[in-house]
C-alpha positions in Angstrom: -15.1 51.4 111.9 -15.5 50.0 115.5 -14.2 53.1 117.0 -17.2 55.1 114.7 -19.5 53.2 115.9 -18.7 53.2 119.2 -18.5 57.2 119.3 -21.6 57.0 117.7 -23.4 54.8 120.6 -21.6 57.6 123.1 -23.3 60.6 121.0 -26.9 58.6 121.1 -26.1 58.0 124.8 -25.3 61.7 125.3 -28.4 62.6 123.4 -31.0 60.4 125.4 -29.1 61.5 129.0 -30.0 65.5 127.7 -33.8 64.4 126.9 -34.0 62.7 130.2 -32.5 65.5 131.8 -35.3 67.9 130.2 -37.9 66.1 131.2 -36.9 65.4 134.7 -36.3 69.5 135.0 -40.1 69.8 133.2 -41.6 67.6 136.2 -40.0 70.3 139.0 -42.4 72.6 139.9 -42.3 76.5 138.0 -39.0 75.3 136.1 -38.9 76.5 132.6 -39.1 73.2 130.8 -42.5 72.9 132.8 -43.4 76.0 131.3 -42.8 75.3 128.3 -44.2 71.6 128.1 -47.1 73.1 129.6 -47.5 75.8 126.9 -46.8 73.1 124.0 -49.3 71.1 125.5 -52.1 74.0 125.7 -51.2 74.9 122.4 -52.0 71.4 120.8 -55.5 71.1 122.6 -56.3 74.5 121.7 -55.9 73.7 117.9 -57.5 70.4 118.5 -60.4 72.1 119.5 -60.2 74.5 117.2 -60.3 72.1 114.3 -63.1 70.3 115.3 -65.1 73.1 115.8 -64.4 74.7 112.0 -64.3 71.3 110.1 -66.4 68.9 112.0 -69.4 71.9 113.5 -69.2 74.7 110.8 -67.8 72.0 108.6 -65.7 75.4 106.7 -63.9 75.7 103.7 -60.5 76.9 105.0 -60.8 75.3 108.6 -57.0 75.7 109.7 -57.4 79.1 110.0 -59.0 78.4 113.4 -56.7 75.6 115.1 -54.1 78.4 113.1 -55.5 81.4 115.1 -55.6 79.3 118.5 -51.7 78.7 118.0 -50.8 81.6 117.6 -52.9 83.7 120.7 -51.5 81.1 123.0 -49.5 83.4 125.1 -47.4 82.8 128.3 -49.7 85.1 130.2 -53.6 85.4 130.1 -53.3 89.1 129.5 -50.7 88.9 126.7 -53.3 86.3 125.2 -56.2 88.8 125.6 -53.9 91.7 124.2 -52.9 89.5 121.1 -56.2 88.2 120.5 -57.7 91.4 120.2 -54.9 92.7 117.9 -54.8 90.4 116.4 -58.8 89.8 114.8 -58.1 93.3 114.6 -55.8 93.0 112.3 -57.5 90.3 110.1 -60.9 91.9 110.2 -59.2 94.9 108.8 -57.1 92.7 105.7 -60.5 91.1 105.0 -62.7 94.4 104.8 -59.9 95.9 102.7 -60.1 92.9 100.3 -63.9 93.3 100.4 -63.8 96.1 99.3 -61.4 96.9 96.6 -62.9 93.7 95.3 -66.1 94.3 95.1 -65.2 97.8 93.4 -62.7 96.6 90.7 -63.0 92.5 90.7 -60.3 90.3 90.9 -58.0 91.6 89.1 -53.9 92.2 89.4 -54.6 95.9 89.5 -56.9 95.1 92.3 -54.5 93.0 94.3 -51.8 95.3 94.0 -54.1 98.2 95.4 -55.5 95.6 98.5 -51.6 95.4 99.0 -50.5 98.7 99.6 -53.6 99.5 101.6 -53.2 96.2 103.4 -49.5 97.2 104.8 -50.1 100.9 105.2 -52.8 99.7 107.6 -49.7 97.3 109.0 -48.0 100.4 109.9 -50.9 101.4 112.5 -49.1 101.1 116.4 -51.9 99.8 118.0 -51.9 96.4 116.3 -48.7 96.3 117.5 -46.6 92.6 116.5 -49.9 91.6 114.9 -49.9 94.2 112.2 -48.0 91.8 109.5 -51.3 89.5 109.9 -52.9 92.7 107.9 -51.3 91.8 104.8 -51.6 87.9 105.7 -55.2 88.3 105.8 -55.8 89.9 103.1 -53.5 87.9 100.6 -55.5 84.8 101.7 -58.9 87.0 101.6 -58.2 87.2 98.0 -57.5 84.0 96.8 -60.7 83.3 98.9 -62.0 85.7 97.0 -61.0 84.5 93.2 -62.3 81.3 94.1 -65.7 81.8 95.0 -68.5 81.8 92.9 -70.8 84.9 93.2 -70.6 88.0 94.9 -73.1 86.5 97.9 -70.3 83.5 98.4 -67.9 85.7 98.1 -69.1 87.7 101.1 -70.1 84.8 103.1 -66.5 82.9 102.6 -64.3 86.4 103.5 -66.4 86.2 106.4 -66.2 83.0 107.2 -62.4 83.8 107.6 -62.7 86.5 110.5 -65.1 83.9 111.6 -62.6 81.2 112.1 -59.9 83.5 113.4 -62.9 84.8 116.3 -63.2 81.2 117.2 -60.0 80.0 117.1 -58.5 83.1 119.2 -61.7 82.6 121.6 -60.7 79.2 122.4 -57.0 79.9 122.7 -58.0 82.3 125.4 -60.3 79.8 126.7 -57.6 76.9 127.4 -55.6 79.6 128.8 -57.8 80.4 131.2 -58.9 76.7 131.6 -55.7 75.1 132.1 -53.3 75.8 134.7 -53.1 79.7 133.6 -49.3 80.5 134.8 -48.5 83.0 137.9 -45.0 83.8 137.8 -43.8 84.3 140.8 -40.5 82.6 139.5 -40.1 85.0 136.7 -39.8 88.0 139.1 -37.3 85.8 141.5 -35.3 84.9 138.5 -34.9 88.7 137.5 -33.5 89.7 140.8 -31.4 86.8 140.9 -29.5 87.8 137.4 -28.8 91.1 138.5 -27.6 90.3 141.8 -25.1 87.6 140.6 -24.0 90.3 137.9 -23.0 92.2 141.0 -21.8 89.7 142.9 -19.8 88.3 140.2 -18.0 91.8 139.9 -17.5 92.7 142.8 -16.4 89.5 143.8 -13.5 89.7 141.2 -12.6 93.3 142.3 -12.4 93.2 146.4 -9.6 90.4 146.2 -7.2 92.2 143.9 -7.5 95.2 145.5 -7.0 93.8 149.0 -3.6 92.6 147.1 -3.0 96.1 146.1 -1.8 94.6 143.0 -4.5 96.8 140.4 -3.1 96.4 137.1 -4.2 98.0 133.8 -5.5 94.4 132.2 -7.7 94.4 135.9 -9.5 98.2 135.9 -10.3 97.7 131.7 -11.6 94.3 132.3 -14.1 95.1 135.4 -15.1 98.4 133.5 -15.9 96.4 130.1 -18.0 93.8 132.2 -20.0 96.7 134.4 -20.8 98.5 130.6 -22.0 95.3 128.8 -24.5 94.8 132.1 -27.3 97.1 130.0 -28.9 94.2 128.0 -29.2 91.8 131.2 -30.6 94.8 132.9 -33.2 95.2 130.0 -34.0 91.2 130.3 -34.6 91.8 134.2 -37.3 94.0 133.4 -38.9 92.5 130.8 -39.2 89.1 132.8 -41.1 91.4 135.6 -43.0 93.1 133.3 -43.9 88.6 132.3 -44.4 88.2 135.8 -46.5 91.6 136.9 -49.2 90.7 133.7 -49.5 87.4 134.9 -51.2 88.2 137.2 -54.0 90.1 135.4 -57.3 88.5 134.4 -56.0 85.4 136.2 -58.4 82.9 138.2 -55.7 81.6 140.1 -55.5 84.5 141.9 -58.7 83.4 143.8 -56.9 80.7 145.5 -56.2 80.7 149.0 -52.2 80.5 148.5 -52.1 83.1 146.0 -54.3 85.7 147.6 -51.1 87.4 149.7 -49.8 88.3 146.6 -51.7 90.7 144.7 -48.4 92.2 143.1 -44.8 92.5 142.5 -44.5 96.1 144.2 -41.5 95.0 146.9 -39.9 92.9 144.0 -39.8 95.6 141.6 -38.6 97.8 144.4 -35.3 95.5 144.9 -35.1 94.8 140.8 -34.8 98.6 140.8 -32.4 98.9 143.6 -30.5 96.4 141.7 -30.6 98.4 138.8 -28.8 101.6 140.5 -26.4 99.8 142.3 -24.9 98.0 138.5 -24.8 101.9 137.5 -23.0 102.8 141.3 -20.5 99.7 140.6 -20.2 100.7 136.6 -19.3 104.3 138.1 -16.8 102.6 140.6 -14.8 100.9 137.8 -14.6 104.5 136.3 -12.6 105.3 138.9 -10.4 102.7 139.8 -9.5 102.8 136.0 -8.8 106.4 136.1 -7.1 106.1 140.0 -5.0 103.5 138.2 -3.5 106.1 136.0 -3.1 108.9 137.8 -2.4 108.4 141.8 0.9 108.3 142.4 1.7 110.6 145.4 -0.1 109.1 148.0 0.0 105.8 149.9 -3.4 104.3 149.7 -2.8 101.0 150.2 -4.7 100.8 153.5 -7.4 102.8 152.0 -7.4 99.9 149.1 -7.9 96.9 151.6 -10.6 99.0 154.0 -12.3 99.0 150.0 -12.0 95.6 149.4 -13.3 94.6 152.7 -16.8 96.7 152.1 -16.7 95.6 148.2 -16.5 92.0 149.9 -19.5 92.7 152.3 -21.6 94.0 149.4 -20.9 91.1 147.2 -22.3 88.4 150.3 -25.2 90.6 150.4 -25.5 90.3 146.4 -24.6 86.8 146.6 -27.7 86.4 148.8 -30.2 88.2 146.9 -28.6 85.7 143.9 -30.6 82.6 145.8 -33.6 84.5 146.3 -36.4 82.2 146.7 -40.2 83.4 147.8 -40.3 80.0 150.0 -37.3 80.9 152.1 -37.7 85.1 152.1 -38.1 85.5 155.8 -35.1 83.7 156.4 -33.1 85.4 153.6 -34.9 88.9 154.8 -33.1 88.3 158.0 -29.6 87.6 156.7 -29.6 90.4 154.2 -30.4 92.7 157.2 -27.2 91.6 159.3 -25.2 91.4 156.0 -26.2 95.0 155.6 -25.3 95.9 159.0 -21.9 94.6 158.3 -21.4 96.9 155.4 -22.4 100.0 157.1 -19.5 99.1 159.6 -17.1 98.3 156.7 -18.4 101.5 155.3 -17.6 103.2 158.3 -14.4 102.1 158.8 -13.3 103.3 155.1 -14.2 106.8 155.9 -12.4 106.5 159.1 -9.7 105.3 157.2 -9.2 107.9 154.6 -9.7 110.9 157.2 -6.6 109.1 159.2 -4.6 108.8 156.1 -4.9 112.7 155.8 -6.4 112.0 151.9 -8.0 114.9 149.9 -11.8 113.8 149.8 -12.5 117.0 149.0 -10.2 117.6 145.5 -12.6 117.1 142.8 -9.3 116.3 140.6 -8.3 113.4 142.7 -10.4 110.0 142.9 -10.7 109.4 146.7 -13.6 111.6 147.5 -15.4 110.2 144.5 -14.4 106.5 145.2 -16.4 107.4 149.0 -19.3 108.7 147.6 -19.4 105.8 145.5 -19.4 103.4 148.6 -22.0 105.6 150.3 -24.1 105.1 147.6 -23.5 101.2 146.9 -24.5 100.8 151.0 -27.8 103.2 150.3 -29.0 100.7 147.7 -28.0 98.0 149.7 -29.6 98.9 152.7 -32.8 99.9 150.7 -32.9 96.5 149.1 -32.9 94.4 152.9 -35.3 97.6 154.0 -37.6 96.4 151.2 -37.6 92.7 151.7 -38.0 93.0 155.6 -41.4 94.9 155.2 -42.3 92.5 152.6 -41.6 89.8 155.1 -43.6 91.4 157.8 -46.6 92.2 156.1 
């Protein structure tokens, strides 16, 4: 029993360490538990205000949908809330009318509800209301029960609009905290993209230059490095949706009009290098191709120089993606700078591969045979490369 309780003072230990943990990262600046204490606290004074405006102002018969509404419009970005918003009193304006009408033509009846159904999530089905177009059927389901209740087809009018009503107001001041209160730039979300990628490729390539310097490329190696470099699609597709976050952030945003955020008026060069990024996971997914197919089918020739001069680029190009891996906007000059000598460094090692297979007398120009191809593959992984520290040094100089 004392060993229970014990374990169980370790577990509530363990718990309160994690919660102190969470709120220590929430005080750093642009961390994502500051984010999202930040949104949970706009959230609650949104409804807050929300509330008292429909209960305490308008004193309304169904005053949650507004502090409801102002929930659910408060949106990491200004422009996603502005987007929503509108889509989504689009959307309830649309279940109301719908409910407004059938209702005043047939009554409340079952027949009647089962007609303001269908309509309600045909309507659902219409793109532009995009994530909001459930809140058709929502609106209307609540417009009619609205609707039964009310005495009168005069109250019944007034209350159905009472509800879009609510919704205007409590999307309105959703949009207006959000605007208000600290309205987030993210300038981290666009670091943080680049700096997925460019681990993913550092992380590979990092595991292939040391086994081919050893020349010892077994089969469990080329499958393994080729599984990894196909399953990098879905952290490519998160890349670009956290720049996508941290390109609308910037739209509609009054924070823009402060003196340290004027420089930046977009994520151009950052896309640029999230792109770069991009081609050179499909270059190194290509490379693992043909290591795996080298593995099985070179036999006549001896490449094992060829194989370290590989390694020893693969090796330069995994410093330069470790690099881009600690990207940070308030040490870019700096890191502009090192990527630029890394790069240098690859072209040499790039060099000196070519040199090497010319000297080893190796057919780079058989189609059938892997060397040529594993070449062109290096020319292309130093192209990105070099395009990437390009990129950041004009960024750096402007």
């Amino acid at each position: 029993m004392a060993g229970d309780a014990s374990r169980a003072e370790l577990i509530g230990a363990g718990k309160f360490a994690r919660v102190g943990q969470w709120w220590r990262r929430a005080r750093a600046s642009d961390s994502y538990e500051r984010h999202t204490a930040l949104l949970i606290g706009k959230s609650a004074l949104a409804a807050t205000i929300a509330w008292v405006i429909s209960y305490n102002l308008l004193n309304a018969q169904s005053p949650a949908f507004a502090p409801f509404s102002a929930v659910l419009i408060m949106q990491v970005t200004v422009y996603q809330a502005l987007v929503q918003s509108l889509r989504y009193v689009g959307a309830v304006a649309a279940g109301v009318a719908v409910q407004a009408v059938l209702g005043l033509m047939a009554g409340p009846q079952v027949v009647t509800f089962a007609l303001v159904t269908l309509v309600a999530l045909a309507i659902a089905r219409w793109p532009a209301l995009g994530a909001q177009g459930s809140q058709v059927a929502t609106a209307a389901f609540f417009a009619f029960s609205t609707y039964v209740s009310a005495m009168g087809n005069v109250e019944k009018l007034a209350q159905l609009g009472q509800i879009v009503l609510l919704v205007v107001i409590g999307s309105a001041v959703a949009l207006a905290v959000n605007l208000a209160v600290f309205p987030p730039i993210r300038f981290r979300s666009a670091e943080y993209s680049i700096r997925a990628l460019a681990n993913a490729l550092g992380d590979l390539l990092g595991d292939i230059h040391p086994v081919l310097a050893a020349g010892e490329m077994e089969q469990e190696h080329t499958e393994q490095w080729r599984r990894r470099a196909a399953q990098t699609g879905e952290l490519i597709a998160q890349a670009h949706a956290g720049m996508r976050t941290a390109q609308e952030s910037l739209y509609y945003n009054p924070r823009r009009l402060l003196r340290r955020h004027r420089e930046r008026s977009s994520f151009e060069s950052y896309g640029a290098v999230l792109d770069a990024l991009d081609r050179t996971l499909y270059q190194a997914a290509s490379l693992t191709r043909s290591l795996d197919q080298w593995r099985e089918s070179e036999t006549s020739y001896t490449y094992t120089p060829f194989l370290e001069s590989y390694a020893t680029f693969l090796e330069a190009i995994a410093d330069s993606a470790q690099l881009l891996g600690t990207l940070d906007e308030d040490h870019l000059t700096d890191q502009a700078v090192e990527l630029c000598r890394l790069a240098e460094r690859a072209q040499g090692c790039r060099s000196q591969l070519t040199a090497q297979a010319e000297s080893d007398g190796l057919p780079l120009g058989d189609p059938t045979r892997p060397y040529g191809v594993l070449v062109v593959e290096a020319t292309r992984l130093m192209e990105e490369v070099q395009h990437t520290s390009d990129v950041l040094q004009r960024c750096t100089s402007t």
